[in-house]
KOLBALO-111088 format. One record per atom (N, C-alpha, C, O): atom name; residue number from 1; y, x, z; residue in three letters. Coordinates in pm, whole numbers, plus 50000, padded with zeros to 5 digits. Layout:
(node CA NUM (Y X Z) ala)
...
// end
This chain:
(node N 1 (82333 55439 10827) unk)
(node CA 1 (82447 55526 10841) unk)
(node C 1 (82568 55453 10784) unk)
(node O 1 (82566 55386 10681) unk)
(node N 2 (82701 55481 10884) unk)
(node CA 2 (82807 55363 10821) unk)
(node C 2 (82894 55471 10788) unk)
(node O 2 (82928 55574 10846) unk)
(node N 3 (82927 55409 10660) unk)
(node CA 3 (83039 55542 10618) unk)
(node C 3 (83192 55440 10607) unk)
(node O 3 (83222 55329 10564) unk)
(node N 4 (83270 55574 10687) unk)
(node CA 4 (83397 55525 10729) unk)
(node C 4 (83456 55554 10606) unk)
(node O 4 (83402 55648 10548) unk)
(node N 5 (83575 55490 10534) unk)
(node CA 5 (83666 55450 10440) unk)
(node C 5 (83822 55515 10501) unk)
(node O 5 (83878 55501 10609) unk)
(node N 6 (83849 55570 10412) unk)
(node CA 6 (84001 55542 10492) unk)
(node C 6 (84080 55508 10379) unk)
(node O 6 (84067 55564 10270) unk)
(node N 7 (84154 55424 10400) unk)
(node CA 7 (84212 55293 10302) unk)
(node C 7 (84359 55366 10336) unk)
(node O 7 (84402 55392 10448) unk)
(node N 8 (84439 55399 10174) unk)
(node CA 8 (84535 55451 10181) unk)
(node C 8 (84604 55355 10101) unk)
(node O 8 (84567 55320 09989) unk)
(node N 9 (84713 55310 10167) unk)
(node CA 9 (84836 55168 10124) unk)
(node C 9 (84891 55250 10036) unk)
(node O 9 (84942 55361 10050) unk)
(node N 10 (84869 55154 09904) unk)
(node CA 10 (84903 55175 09779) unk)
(node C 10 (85073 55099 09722) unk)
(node O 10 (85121 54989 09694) unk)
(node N 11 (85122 55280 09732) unk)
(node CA 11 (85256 55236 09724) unk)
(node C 11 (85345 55319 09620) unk)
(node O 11 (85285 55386 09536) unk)
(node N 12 (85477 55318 09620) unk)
(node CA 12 (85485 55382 09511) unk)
(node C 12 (85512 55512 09503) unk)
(node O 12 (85554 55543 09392) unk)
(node N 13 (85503 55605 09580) unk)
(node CA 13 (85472 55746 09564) unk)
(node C 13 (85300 55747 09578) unk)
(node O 13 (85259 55862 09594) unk)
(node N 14 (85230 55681 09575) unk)
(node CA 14 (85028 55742 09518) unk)
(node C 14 (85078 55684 09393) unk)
(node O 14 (85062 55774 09310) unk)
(node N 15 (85136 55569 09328) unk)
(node CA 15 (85113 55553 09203) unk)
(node C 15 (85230 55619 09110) unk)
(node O 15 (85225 55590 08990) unk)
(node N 16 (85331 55703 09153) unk)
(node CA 16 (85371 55791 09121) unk)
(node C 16 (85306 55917 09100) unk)
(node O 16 (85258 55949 08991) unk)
(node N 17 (85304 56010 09230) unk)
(node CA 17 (85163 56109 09207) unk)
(node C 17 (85083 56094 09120) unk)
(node O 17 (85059 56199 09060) unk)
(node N 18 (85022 55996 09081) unk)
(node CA 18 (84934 55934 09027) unk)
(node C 18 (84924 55966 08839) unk)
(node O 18 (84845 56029 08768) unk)
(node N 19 (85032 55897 08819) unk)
(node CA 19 (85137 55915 08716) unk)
(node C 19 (85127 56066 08702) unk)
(node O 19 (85053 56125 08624) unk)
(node N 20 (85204 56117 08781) unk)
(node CA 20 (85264 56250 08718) unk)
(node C 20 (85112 56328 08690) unk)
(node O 20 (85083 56397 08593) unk)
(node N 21 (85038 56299 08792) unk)
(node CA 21 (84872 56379 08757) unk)
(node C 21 (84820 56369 08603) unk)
(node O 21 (84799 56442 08506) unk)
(node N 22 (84814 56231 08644) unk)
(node CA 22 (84755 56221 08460) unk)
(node C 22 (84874 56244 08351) unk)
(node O 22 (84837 56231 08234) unk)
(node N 23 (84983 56270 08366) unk)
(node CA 23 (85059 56331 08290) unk)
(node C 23 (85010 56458 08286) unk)
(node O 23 (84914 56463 08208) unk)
(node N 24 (85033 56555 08334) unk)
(node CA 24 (84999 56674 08386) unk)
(node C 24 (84842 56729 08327) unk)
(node O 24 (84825 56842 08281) unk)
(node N 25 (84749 56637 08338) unk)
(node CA 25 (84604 56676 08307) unk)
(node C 25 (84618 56578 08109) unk)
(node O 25 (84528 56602 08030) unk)
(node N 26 (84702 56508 08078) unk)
(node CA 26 (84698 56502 07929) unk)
(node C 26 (84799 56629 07871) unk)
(node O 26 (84762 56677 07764) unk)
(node N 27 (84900 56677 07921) unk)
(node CA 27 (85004 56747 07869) unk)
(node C 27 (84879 56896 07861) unk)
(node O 27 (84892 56979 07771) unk)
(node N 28 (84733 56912 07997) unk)
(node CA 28 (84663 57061 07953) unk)
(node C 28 (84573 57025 07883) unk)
(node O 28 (84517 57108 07810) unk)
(node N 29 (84540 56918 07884) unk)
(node CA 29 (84465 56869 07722) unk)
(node C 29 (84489 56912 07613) unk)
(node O 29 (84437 57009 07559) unk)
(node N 30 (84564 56846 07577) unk)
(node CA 30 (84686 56920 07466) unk)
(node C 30 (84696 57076 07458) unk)
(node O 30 (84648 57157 07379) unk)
(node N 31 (84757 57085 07544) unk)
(node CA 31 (84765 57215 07525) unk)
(node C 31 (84626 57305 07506) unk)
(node O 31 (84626 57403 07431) unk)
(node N 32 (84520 57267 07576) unk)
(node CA 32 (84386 57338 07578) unk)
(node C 32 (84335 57285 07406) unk)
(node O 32 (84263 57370 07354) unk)
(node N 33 (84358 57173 07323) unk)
(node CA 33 (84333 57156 07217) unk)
(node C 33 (84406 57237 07134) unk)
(node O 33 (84367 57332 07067) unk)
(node N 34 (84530 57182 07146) unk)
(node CA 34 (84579 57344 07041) unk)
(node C 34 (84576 57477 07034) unk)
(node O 34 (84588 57546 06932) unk)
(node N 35 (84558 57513 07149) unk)
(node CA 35 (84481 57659 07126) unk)
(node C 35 (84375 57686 07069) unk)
(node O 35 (84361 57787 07000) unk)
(node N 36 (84273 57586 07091) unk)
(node CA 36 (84148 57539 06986) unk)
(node C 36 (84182 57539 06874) unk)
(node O 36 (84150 57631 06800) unk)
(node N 37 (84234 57466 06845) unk)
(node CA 37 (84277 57465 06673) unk)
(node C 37 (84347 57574 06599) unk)
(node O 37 (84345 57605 06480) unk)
(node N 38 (84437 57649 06751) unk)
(node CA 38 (84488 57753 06697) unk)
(node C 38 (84358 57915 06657) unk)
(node O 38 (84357 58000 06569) unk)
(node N 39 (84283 57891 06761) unk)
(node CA 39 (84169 58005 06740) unk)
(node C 39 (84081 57959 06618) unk)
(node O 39 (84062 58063 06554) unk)
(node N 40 (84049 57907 06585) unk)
(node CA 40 (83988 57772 06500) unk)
(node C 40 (84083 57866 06335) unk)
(node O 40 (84026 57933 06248) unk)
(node N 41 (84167 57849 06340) unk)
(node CA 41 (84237 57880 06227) unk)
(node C 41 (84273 58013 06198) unk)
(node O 41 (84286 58063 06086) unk)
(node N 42 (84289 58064 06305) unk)
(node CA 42 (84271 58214 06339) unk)
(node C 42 (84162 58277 06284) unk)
(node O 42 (84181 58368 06203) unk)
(node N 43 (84052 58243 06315) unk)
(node CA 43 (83883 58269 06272) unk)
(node C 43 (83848 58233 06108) unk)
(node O 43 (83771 58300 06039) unk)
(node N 44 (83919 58122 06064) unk)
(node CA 44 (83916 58085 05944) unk)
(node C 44 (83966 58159 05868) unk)
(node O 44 (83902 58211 05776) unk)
(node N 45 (84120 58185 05896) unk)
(node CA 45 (84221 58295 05835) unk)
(node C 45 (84104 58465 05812) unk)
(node O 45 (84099 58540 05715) unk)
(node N 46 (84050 58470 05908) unk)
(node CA 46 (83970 58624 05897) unk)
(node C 46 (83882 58585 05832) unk)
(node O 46 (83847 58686 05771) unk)
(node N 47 (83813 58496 05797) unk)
(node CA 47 (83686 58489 05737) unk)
(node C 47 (83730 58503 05583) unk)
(node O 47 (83685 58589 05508) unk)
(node N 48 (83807 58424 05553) unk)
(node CA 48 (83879 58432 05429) unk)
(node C 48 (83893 58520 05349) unk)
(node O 48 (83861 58532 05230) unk)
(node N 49 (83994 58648 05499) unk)
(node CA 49 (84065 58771 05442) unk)
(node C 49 (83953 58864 05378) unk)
(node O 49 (83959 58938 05279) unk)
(node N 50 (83842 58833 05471) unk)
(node CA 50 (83676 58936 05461) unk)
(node C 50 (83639 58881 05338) unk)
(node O 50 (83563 58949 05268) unk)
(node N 51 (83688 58741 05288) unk)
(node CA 51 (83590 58719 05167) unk)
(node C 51 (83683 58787 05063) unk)
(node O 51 (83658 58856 04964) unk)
(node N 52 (83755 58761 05099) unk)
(node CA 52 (83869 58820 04934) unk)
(node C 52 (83861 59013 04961) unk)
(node O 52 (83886 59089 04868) unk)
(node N 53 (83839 59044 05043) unk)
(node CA 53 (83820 59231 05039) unk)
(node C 53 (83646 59235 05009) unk)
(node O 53 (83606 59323 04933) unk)
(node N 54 (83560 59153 05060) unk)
(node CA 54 (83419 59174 04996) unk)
(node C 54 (83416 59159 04875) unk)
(node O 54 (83347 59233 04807) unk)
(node N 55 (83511 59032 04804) unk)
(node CA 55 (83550 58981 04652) unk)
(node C 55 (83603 59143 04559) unk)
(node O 55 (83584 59161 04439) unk)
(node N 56 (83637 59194 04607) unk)
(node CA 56 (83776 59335 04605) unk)
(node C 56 (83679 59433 04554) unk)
(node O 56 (83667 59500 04451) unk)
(node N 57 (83608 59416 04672) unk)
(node CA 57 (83504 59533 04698) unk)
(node C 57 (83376 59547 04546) unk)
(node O 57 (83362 59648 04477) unk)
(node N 58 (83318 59446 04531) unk)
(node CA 58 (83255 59376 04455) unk)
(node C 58 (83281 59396 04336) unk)
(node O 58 (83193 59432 04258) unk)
(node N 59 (83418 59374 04297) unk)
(node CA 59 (83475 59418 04160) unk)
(node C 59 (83493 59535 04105) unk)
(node O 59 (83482 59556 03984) unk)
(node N 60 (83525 59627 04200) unk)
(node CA 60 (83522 59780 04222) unk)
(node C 60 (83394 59806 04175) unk)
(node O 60 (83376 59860 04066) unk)
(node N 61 (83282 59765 04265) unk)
(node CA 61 (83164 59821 04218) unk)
(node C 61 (83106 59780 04072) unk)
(node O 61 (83031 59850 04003) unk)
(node N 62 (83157 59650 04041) unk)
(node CA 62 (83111 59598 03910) unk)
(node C 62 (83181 59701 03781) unk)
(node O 62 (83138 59726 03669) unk)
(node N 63 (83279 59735 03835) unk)
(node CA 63 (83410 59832 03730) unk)
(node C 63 (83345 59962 03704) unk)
(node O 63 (83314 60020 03600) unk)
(node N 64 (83332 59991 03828) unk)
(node CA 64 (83251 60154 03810) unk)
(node C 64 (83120 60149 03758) unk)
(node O 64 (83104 60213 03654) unk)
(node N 65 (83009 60081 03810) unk)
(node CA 65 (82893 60086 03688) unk)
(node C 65 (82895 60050 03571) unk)
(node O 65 (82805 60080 03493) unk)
(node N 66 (83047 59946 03523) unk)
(node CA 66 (83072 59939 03371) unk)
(node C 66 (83099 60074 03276) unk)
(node O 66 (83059 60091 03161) unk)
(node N 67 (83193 60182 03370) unk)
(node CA 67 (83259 60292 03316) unk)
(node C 67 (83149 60395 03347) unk)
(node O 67 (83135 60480 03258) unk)
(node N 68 (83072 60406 03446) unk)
(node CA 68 (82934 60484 03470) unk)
(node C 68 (82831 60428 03327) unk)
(node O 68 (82788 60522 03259) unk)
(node N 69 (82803 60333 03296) unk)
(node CA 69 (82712 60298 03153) unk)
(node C 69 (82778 60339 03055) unk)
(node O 69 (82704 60384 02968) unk)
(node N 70 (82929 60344 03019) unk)
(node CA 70 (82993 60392 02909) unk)
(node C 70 (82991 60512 02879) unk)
(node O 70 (82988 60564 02767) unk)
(node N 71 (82991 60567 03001) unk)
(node CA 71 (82969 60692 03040) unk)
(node C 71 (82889 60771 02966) unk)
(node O 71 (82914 60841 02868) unk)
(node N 72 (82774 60746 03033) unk)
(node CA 72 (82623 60764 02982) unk)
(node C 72 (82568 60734 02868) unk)
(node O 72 (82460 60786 02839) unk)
(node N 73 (82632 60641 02780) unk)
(node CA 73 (82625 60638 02668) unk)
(node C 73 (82683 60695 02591) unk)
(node O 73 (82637 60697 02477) unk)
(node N 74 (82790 60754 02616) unk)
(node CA 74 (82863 60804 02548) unk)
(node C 74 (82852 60919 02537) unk)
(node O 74 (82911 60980 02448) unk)
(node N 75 (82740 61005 02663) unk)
(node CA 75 (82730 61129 02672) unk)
(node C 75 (82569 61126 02610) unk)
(node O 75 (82551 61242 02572) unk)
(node N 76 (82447 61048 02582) unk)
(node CA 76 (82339 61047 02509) unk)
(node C 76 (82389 61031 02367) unk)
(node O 76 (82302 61068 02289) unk)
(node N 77 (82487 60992 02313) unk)
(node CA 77 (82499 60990 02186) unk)
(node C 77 (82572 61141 02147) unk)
(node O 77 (82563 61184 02032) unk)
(node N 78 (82627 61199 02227) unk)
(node CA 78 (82705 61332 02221) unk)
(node C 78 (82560 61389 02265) unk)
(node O 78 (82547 61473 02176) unk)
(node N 79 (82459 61397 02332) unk)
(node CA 79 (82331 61508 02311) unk)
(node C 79 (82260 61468 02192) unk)
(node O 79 (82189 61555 02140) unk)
(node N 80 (82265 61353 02138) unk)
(node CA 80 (82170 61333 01979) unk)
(node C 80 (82241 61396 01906) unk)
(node O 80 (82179 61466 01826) unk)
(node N 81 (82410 61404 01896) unk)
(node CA 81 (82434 61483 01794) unk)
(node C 81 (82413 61583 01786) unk)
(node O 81 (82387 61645 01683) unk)
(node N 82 (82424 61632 01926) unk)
(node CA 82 (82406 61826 01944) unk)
(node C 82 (82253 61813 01914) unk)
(node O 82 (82223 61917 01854) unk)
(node N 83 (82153 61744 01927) unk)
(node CA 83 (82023 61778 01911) unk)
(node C 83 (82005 61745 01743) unk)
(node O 83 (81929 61828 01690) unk)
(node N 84 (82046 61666 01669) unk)
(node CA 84 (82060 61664 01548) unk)
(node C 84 (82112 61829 01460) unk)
(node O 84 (82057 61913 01388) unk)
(node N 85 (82228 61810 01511) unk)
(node CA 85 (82316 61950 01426) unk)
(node C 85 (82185 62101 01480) unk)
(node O 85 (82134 62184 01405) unk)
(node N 86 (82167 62086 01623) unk)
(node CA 86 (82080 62227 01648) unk)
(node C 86 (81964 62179 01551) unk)
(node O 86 (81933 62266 01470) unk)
(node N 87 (81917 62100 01544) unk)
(node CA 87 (81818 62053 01492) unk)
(node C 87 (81756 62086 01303) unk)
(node O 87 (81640 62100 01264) unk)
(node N 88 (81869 62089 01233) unk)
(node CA 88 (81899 62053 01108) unk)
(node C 88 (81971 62192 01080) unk)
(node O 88 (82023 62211 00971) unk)
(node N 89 (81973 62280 01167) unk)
(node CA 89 (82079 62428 01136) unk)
(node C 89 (81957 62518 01162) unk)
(node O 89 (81959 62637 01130) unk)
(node N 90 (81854 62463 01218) unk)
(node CA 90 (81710 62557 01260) unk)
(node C 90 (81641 62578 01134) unk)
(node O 90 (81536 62641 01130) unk)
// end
């Protein structure tokens, strides 16, 4: 099987065209990379924000079972006394 060629005279509008193509396909390169980098940083930025409100979150809970134990201690030493004084008045 003979395969026909067709031979196009290389002149300076194909190596113009030519030109402007691969201009054209580096300029959506580019551009298709920085959007990458831009989603890229985007995603980073949220991951971040989630760590510092889980961080937030975290502290909250560490705060309240500090003031929940103070709590509770503070209210078993207020029933020993009442169980002392009922205790000692019997």
């Amino acid at each position: 099987m003979v395969k026909e060629y067709c031979i196009v005279p290389w002149n300076s509008a194909n190596v113009s065209w030519s030109r402007n193509a691969q201009v054209k396909l580096m300029r959506q390169l580019r551009e298709e990379a920085q959007k990458s980098r831009q989603s890229e940083q985007k995603s980073r930025k949220t991951i971040v924000q989630l760590q510092k409100q889980q961080q937030a979150k975290d502290s909250r809970i560490k705060s309240l079972e500090a003031d929940k134990s103070r709590k509770e201690l503070i209210l078993k030493r207020k029933m020993e006394e009442v169980f002392i004084h009922l205790h000692f008045i019997t």
